[in-house]
Backbone as a printed PyTorch tensor [residue, N CA C, xyz], in Angstrom:
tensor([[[-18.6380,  -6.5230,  -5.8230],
         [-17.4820,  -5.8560,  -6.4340],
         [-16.1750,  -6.2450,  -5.7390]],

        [[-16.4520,  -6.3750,  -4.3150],
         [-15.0540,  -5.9960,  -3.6410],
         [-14.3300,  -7.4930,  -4.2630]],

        [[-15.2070,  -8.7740,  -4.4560],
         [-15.1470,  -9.9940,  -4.5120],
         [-14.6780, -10.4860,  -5.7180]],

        [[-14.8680,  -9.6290,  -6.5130],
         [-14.7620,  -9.7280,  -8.0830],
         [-12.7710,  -8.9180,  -8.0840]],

        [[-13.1170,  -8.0210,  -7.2000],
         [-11.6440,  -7.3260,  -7.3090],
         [-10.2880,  -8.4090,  -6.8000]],

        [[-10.9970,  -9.0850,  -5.8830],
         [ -9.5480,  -9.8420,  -4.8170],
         [ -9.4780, -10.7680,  -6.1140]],

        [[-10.8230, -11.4610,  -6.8170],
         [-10.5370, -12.8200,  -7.8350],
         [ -9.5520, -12.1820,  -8.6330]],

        [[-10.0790, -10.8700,  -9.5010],
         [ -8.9700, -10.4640, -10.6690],
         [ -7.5530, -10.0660, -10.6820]],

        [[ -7.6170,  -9.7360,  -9.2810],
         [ -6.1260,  -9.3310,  -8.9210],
         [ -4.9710, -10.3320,  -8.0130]],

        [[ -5.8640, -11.5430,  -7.8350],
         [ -5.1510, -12.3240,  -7.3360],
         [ -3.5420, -12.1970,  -7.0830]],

        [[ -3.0550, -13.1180,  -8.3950],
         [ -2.4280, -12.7860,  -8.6340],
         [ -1.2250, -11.9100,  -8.6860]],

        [[ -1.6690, -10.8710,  -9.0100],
         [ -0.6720,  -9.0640,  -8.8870],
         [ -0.3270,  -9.1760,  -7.3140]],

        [[ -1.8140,  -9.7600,  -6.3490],
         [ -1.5310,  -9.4070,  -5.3040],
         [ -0.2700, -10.6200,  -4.6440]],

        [[ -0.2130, -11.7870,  -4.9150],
         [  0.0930, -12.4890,  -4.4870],
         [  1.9650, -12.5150,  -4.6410]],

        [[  1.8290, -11.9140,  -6.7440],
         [  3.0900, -11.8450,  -6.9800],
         [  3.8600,  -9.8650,  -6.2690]],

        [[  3.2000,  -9.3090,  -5.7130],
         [  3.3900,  -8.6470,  -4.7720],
         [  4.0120,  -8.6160,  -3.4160]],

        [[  3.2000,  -9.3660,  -2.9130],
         [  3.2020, -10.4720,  -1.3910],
         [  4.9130, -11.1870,  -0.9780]],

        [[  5.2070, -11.9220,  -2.5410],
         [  6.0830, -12.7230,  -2.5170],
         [  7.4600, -11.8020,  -2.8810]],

        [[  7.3300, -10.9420,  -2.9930],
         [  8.9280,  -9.9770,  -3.7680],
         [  9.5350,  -9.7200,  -2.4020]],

        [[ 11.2500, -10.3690,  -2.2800],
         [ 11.7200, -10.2430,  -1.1720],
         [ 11.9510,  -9.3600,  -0.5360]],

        [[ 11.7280,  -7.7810,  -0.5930],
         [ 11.5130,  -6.7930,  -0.0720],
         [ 10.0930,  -6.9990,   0.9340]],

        [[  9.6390,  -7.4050,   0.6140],
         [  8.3290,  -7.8560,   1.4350],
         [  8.5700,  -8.9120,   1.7190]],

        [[  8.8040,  -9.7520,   1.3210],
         [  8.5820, -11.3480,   2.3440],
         [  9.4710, -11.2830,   3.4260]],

        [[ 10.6250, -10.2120,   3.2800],
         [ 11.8660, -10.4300,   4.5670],
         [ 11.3690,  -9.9050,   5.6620]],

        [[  9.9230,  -9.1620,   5.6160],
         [  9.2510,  -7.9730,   6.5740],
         [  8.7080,  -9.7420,   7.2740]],

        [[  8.2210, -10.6330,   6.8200],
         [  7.3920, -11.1000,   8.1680],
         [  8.2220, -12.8570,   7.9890]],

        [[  9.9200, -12.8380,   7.5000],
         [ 10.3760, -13.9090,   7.8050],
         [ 11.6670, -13.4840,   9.1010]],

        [[ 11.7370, -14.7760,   9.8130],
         [ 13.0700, -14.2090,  10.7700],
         [ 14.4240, -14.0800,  10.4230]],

        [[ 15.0220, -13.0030,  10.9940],
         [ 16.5420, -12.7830,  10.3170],
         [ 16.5340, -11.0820,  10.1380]],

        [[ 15.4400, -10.6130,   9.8360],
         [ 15.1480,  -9.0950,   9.7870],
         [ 16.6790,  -8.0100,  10.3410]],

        [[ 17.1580,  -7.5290,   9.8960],
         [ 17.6990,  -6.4400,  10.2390],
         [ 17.2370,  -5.7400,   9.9240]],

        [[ 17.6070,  -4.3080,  10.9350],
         [ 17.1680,  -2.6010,  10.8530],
         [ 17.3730,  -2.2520,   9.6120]],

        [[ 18.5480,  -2.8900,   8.7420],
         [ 19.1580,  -2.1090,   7.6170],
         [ 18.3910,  -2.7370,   6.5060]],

        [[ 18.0970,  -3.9550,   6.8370],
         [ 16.9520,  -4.5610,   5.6110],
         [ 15.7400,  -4.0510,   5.9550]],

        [[ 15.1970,  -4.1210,   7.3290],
         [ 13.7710,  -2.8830,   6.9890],
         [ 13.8270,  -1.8190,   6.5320]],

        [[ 14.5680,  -1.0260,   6.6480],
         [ 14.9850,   0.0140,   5.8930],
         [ 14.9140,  -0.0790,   4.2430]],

        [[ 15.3420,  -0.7740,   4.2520],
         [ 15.3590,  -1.3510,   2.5730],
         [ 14.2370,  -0.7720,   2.1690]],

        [[ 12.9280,  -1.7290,   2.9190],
         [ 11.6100,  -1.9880,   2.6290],
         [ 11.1370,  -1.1230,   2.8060]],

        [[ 11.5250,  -0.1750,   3.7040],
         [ 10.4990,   1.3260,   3.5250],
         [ 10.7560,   1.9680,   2.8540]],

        [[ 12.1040,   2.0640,   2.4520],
         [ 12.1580,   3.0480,   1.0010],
         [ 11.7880,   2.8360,  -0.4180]],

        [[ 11.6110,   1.2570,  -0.1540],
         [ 11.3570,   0.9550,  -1.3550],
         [  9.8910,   0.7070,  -1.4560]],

        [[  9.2110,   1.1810,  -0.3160],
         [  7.7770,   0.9850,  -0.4080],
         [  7.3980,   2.5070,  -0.4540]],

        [[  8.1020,   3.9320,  -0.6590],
         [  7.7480,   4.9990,  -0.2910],
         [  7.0630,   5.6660,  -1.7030]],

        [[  7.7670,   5.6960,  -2.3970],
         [  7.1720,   6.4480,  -3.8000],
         [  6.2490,   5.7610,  -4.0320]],

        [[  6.1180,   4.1450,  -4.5640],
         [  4.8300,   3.5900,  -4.4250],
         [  4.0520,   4.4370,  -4.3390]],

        [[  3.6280,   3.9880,  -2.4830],
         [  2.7890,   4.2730,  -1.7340],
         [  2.3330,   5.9250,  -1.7280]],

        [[  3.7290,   6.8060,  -2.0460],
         [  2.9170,   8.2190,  -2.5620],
         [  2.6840,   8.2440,  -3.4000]],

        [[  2.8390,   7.9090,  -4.4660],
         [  2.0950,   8.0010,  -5.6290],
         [  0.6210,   7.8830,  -5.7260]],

        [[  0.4860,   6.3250,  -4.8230],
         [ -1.3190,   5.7750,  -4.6130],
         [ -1.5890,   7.0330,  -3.7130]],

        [[ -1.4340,   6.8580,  -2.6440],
         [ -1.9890,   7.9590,  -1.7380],
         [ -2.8060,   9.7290,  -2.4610]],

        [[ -1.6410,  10.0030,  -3.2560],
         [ -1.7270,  11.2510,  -3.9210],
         [ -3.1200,  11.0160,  -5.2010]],

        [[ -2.5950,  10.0140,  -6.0570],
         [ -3.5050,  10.0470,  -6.9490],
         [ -4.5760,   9.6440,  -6.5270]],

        [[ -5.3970,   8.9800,  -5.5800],
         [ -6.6360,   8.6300,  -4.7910],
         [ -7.0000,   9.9920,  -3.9690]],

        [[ -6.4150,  10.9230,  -3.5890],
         [ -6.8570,  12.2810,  -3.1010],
         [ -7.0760,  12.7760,  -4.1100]],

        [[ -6.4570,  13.1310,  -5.0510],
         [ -6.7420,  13.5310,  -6.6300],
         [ -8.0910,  13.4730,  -6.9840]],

        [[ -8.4160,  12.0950,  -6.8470],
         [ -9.2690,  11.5370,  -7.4290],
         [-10.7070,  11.5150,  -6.7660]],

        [[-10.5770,  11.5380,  -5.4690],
         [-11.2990,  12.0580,  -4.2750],
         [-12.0630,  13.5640,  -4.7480]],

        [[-11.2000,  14.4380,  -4.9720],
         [-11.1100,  15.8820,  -5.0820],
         [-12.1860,  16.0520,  -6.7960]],

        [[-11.4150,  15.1840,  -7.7470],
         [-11.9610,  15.3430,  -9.0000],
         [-13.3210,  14.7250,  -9.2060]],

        [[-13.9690,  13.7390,  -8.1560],
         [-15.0420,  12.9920,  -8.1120],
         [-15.9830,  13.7210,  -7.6170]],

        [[-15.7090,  14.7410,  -6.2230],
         [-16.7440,  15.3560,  -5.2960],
         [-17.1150,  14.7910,  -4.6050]],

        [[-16.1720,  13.6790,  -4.1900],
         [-16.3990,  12.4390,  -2.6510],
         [-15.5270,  12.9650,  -1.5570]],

        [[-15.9390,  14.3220,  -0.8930],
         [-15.3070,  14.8200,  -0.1640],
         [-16.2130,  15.1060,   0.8660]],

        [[-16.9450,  13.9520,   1.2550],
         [-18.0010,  14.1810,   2.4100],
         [-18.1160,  12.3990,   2.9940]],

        [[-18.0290,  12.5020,   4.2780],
         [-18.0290,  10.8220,   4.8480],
         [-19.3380,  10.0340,   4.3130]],

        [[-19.7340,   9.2240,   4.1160],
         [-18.7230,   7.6960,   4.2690],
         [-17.5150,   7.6290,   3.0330]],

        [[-17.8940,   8.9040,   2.1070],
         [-16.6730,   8.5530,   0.6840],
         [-15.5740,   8.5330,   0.7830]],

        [[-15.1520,   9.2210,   1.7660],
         [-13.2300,   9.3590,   1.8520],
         [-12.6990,   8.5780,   2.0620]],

        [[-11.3520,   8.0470,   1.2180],
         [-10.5930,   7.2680,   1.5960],
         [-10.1260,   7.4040,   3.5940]],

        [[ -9.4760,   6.3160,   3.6180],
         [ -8.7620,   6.2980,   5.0360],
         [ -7.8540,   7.6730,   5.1960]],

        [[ -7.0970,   8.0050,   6.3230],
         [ -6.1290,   9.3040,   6.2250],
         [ -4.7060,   9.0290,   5.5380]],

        [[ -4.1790,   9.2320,   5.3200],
         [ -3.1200,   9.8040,   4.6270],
         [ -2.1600,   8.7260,   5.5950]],

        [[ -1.3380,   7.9000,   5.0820],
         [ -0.1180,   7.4530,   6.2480],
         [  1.1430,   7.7450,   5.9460]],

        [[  1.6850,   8.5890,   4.6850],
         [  2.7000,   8.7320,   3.8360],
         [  3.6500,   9.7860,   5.1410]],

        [[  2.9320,  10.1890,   5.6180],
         [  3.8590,  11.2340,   7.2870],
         [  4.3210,  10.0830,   8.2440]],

        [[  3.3200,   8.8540,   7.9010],
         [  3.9300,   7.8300,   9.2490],
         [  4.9900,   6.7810,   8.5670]],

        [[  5.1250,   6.7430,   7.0950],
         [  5.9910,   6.0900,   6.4320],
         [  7.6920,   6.6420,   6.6330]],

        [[  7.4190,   8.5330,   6.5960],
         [  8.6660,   9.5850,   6.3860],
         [  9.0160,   9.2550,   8.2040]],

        [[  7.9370,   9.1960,   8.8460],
         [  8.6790,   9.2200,  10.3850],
         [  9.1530,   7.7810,  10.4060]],

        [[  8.6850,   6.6930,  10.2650],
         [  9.6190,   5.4580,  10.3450],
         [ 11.1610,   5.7400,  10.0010]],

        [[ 10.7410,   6.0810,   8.6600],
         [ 12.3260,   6.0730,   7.9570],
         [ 13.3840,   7.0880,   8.7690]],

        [[ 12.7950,   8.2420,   9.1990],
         [ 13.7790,   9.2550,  10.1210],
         [ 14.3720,   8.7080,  11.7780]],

        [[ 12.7550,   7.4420,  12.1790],
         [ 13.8520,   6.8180,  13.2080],
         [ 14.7860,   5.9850,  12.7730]],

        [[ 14.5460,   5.6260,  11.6940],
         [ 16.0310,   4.0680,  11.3690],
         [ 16.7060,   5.2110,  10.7020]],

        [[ 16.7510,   7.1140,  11.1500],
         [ 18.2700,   7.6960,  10.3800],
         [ 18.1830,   7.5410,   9.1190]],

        [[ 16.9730,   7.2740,   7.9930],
         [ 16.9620,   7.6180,   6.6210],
         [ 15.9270,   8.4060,   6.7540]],

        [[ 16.3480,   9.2770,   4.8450],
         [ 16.0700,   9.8510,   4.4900],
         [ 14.9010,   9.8240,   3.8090]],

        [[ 13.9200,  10.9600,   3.4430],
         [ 12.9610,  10.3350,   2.8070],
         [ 13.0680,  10.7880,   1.1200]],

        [[ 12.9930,   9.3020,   0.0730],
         [ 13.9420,   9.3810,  -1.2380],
         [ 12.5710,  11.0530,  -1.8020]],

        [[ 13.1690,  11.6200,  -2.8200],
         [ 12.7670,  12.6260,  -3.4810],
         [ 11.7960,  12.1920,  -4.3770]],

        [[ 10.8920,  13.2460,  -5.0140],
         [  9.9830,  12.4140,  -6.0840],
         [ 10.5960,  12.2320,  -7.1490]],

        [[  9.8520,  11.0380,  -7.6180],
         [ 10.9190,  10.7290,  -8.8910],
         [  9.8690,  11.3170, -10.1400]],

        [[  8.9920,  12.2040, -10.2860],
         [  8.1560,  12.5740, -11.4110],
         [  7.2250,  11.7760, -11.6780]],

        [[  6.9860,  10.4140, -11.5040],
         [  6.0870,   9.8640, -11.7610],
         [  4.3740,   9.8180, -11.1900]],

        [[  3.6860,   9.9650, -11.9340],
         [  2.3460,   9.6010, -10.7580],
         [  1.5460,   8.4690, -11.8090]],

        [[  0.5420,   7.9230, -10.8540],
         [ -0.6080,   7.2830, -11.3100],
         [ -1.2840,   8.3140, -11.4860]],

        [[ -2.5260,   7.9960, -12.6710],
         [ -3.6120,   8.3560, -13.4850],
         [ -4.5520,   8.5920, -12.4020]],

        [[ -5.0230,  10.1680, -12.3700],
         [ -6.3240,  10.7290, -11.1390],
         [ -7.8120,   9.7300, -12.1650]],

        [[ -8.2570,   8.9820, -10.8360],
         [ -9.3570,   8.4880, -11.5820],
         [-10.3640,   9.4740, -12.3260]],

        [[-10.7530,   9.0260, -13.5500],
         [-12.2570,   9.6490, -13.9490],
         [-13.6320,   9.5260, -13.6210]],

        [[-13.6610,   8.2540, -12.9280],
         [-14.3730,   7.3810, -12.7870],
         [-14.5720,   6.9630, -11.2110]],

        [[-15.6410,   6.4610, -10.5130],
         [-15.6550,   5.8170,  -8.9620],
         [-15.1780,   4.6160,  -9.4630]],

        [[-15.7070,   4.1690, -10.5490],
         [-14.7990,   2.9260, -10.6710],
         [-13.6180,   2.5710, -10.6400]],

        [[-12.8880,   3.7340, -11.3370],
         [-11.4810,   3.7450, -11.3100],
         [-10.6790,   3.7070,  -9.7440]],

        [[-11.1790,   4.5940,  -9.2180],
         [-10.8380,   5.4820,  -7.6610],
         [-11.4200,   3.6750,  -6.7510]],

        [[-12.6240,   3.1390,  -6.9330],
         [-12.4800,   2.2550,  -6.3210],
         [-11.3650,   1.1450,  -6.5660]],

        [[-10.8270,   1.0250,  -7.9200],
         [ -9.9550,  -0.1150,  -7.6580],
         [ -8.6330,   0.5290,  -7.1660]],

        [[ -8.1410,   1.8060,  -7.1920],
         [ -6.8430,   2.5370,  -6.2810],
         [ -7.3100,   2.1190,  -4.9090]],

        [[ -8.1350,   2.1580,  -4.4110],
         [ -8.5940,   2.3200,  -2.5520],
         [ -8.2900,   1.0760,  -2.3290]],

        [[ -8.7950,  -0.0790,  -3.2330],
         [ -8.9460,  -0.9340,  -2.8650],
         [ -7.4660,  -1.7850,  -2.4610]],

        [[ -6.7090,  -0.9860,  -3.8460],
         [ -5.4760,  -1.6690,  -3.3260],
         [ -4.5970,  -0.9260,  -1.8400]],

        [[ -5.2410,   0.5650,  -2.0090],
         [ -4.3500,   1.4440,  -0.8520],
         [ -5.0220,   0.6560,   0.6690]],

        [[ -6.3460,   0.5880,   1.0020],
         [ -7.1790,  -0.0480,   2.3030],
         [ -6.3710,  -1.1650,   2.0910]],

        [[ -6.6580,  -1.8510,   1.1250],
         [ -5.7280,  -3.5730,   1.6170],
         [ -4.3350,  -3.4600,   2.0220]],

        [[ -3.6400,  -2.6460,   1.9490],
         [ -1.9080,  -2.5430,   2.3150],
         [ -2.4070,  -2.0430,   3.6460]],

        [[ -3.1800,  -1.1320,   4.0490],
         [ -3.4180,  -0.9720,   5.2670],
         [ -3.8110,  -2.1270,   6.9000]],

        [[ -4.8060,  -2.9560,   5.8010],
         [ -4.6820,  -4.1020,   6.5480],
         [ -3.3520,  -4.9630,   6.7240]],

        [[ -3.0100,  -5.2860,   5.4430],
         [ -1.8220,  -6.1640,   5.1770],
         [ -1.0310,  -5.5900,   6.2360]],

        [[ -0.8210,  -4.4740,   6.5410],
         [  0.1840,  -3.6460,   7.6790],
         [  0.3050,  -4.2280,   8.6660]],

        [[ -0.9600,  -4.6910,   9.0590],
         [ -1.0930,  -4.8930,  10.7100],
         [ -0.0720,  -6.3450,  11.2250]],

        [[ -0.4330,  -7.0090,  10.0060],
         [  0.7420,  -8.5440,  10.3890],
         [  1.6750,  -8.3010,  10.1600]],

        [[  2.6030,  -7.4460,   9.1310],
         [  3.6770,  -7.1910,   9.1770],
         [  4.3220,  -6.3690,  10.2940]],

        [[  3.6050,  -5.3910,  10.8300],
         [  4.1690,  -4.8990,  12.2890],
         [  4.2830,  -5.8620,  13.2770]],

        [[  3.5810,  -6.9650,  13.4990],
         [  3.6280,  -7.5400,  14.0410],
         [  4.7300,  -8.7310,  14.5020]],

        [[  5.4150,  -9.2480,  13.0260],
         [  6.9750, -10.0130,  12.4360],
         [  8.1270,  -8.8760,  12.7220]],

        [[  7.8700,  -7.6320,  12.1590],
         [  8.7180,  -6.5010,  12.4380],
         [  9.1620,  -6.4520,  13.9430]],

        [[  8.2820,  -6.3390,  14.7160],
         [  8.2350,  -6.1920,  16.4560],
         [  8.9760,  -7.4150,  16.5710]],

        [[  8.6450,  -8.3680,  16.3560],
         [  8.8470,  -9.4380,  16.9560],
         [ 10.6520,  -9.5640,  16.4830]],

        [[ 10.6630,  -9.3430,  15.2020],
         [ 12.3070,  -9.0030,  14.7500],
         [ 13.3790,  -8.5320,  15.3230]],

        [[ 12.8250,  -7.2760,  15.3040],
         [ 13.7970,  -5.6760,  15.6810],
         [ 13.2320,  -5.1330,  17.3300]],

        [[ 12.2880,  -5.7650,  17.7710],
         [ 11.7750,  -5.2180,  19.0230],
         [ 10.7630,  -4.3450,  19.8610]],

        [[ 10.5560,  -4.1050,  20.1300],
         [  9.3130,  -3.0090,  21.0390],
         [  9.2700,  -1.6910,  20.3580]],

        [[ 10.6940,  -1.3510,  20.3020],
         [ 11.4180,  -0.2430,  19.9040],
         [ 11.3240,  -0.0550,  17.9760]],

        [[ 11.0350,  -0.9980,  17.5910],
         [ 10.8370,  -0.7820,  15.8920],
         [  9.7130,   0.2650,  15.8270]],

        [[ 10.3670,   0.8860,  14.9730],
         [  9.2590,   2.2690,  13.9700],
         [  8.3260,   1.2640,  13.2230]],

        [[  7.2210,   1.0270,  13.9360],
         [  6.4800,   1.0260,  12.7670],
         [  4.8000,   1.3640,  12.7030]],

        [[  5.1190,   2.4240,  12.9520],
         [  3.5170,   3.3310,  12.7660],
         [  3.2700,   3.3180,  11.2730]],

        [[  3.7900,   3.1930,  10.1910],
         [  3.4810,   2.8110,   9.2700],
         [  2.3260,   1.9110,   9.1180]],

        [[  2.9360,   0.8600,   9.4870],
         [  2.2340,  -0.6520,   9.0500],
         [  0.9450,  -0.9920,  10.3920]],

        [[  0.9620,   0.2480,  11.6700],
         [ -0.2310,   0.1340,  12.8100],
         [ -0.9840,   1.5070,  12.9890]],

        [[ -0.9880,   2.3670,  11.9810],
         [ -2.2180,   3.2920,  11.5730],
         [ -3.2260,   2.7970,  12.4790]],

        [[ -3.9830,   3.1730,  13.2950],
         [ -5.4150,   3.1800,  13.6170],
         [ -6.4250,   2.7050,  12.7510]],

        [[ -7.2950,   1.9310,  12.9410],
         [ -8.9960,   1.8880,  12.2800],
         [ -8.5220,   1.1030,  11.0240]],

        [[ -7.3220,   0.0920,  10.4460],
         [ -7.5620,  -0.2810,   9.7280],
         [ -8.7160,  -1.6710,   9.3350]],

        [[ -9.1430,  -2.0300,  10.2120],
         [-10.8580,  -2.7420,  10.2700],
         [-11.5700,  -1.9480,   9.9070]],

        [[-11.8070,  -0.7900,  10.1970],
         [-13.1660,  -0.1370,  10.1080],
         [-12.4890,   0.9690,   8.9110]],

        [[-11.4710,   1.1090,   7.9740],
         [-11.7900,   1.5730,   7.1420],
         [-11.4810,   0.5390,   5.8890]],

        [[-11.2320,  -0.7800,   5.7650],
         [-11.9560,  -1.8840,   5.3310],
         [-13.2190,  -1.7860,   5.0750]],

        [[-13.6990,  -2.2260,   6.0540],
         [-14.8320,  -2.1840,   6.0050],
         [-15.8100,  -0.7200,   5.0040]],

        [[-15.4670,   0.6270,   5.5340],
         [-15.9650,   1.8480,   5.1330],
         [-15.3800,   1.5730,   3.3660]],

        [[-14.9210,   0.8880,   3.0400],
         [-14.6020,   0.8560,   1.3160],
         [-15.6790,  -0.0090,   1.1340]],

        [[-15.2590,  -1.2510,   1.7470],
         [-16.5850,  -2.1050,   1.2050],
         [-17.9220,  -1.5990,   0.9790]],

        [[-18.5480,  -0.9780,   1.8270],
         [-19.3140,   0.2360,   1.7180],
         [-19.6780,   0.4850,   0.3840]],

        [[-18.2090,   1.1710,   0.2640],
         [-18.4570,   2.4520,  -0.9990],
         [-18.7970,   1.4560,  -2.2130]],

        [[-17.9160,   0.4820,  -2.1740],
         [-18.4900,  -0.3170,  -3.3470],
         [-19.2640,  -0.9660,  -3.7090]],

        [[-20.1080,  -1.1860,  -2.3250],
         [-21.8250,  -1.7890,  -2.9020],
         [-22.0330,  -0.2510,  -3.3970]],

        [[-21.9420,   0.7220,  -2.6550],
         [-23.1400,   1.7830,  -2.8470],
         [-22.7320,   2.3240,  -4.0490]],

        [[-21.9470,   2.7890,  -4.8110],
         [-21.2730,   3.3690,  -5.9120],
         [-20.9000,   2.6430,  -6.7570]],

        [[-20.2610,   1.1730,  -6.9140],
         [-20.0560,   0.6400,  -8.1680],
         [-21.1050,  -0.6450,  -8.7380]],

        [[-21.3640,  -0.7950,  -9.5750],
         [-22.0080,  -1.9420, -10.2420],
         [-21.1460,  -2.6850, -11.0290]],

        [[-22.0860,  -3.7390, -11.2310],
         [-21.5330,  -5.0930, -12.1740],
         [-20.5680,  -4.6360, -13.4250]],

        [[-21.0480,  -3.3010, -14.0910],
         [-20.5370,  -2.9500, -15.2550],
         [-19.2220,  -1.9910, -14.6370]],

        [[-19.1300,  -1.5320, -13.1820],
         [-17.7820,  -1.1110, -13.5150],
         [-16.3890,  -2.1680, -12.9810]],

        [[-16.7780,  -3.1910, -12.9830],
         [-15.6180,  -4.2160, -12.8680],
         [-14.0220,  -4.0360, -13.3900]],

        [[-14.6910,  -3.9460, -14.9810],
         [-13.4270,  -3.7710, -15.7350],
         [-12.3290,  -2.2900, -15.6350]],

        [[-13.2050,  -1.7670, -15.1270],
         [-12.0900,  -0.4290, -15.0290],
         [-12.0520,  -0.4050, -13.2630]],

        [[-12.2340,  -1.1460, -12.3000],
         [-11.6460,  -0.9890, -11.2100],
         [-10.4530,  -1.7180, -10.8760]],

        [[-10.8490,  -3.3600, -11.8410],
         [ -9.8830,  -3.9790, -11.9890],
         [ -8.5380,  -3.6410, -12.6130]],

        [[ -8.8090,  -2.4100, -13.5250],
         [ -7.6290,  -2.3710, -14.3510],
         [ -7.2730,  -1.3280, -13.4830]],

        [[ -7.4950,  -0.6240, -13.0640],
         [ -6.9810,   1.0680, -12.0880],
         [ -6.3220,   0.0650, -10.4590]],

        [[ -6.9110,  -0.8530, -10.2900],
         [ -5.7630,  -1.9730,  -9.2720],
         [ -5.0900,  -2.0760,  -9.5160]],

        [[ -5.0780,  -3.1270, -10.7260],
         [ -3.9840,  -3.6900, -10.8080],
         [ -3.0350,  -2.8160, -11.7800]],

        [[ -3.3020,  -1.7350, -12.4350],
         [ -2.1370,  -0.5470, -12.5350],
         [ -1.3690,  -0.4370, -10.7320]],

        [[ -2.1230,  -0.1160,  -9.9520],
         [ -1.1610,   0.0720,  -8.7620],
         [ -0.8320,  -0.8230,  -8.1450]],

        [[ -0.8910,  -1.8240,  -8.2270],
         [ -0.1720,  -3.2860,  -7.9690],
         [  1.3400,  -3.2210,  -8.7880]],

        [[  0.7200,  -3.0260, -10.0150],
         [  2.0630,  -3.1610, -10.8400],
         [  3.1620,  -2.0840, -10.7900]],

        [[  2.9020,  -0.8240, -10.1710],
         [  3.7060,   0.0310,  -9.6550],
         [  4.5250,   0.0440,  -8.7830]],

        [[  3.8150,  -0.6410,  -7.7250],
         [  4.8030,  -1.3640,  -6.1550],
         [  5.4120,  -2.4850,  -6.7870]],

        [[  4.9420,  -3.3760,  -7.8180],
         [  5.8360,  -3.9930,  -8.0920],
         [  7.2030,  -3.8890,  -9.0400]],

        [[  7.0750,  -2.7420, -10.4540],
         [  7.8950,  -2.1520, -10.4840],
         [  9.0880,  -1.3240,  -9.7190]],

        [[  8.2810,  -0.3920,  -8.7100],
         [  8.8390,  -0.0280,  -7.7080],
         [ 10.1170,  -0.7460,  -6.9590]],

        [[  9.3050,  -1.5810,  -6.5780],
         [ 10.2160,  -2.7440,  -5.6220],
         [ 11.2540,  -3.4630,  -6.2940]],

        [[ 11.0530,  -3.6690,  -7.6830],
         [ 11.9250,  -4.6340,  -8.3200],
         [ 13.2730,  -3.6260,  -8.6300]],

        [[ 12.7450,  -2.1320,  -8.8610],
         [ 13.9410,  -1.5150,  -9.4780],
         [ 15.1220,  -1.4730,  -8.1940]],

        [[ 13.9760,  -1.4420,  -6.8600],
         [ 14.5470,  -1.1040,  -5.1180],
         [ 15.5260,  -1.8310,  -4.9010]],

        [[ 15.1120,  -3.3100,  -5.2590],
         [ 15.9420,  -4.6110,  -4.7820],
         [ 17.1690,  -4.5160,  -5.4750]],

        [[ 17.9270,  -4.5620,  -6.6840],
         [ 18.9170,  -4.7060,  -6.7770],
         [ 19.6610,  -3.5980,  -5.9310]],

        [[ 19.4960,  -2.6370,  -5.3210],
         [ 20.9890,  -1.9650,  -4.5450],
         [ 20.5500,  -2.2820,  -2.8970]],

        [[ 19.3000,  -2.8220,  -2.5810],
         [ 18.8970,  -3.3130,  -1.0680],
         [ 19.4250,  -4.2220,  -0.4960]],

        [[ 19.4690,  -4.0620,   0.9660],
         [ 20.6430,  -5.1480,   1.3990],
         [ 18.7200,  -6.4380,   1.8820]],

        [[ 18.9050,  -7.5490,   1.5470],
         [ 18.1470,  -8.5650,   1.6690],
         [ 18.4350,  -9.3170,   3.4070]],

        [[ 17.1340,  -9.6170,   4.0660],
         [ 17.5260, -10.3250,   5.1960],
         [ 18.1480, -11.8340,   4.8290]],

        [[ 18.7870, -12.0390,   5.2210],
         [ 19.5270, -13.4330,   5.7100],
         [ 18.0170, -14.5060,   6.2670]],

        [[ 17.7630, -14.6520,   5.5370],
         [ 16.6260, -16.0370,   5.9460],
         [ 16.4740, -17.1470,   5.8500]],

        [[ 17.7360, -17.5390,   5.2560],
         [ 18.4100, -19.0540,   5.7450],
         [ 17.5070, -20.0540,   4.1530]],

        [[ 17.8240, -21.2040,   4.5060],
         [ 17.6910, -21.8610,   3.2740],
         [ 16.2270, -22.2900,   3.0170]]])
């Protein structure tokens, strides 16, 4: 499953990856005021997934270990933003769809665990940017290996061949949210300077 998910979403993920709100996180030139950018414009996103995967958690009856998603990082997103002196933006009404399905709920995790990993190299460009001193407990959460791994898990044990199509599509719905998200972010964000 998990294998079938990275093939179908390629793509989403890649044209994700590349939106300059994100690419300025691990090129040099970084300012405080352009990370900033990037966390606000990664915040509703990311609550939205977060929320509707507890939802969905709750509506499934996968509220006993190995099923639970990873913890919650949407408190370590609001504390970044309060050390760089922002605010954390309001909800804007929107949510993603509470899965019906493990299938569904697996392709949300899958995209929420992979940003978790993805985190770890971007703290890493961040530090190296802005310094020792950069907020970013966000993107260095604890255990993101081992709750990788604890999804992979879930999806031998809970999904089959036949639920492909609806994990794939409940992904790449939240792919396309951060990428909405981000695109509406960027026009008033100040962009790093990353040269030609």
């Amino acid at each position: 499953m998990a294998r079938a998910l990275r093939q179908a979403t390629r793509q989403a993920h890649q044209r994700l990856d590349h939106h300059p709100l994100l690419q300025q996180l691990i090129r040099p030139g970084l300012t405080r005021q352009a990370y900033g950018a990037s966390l606000l414009a990664l915040y509703q996103p990311h609550a939205r997934l977060e929320a509707c995967v507890a939802a969905g958690v709750a509506r499934l009856g996968l509220d006993v270990e190995p099923e639970v998603p990873s913890p919650p990082r949407l408190a370590l997103l609001a504390a970044d933003l309060a050390a760089l002196g922002l605010a954390v933006p309001a909800a804007d009404g929107r949510a993603l769809p509470v899965a019906a399905s493990v299938a569904t709920l697996a392709g949300q995790r899958y995209v929420l665990e992979g940003s978790r990993l993805g985190g770890q190299v971007i703290a890493r460009h961040v530090v190296a940017a802005l310094g020792a001193s950069a907020p970013v407990t966000f993107f260095t959460a604890p255990g993101a290996g081992e709750h990788w791994q604890r999804l992979l898990g879930f999806l031998e044990r809970r999904c089959s061949g036949g639920d492909v199509a609806l994990a794939v599509a409940a992904a790449q719905a939240a792919f396309d949210d951060f990428q909405c998200s981000l695109g509406g972010a960027a026009h008033a964000a100040p962009v790093a300077d990353t040269g030609p």
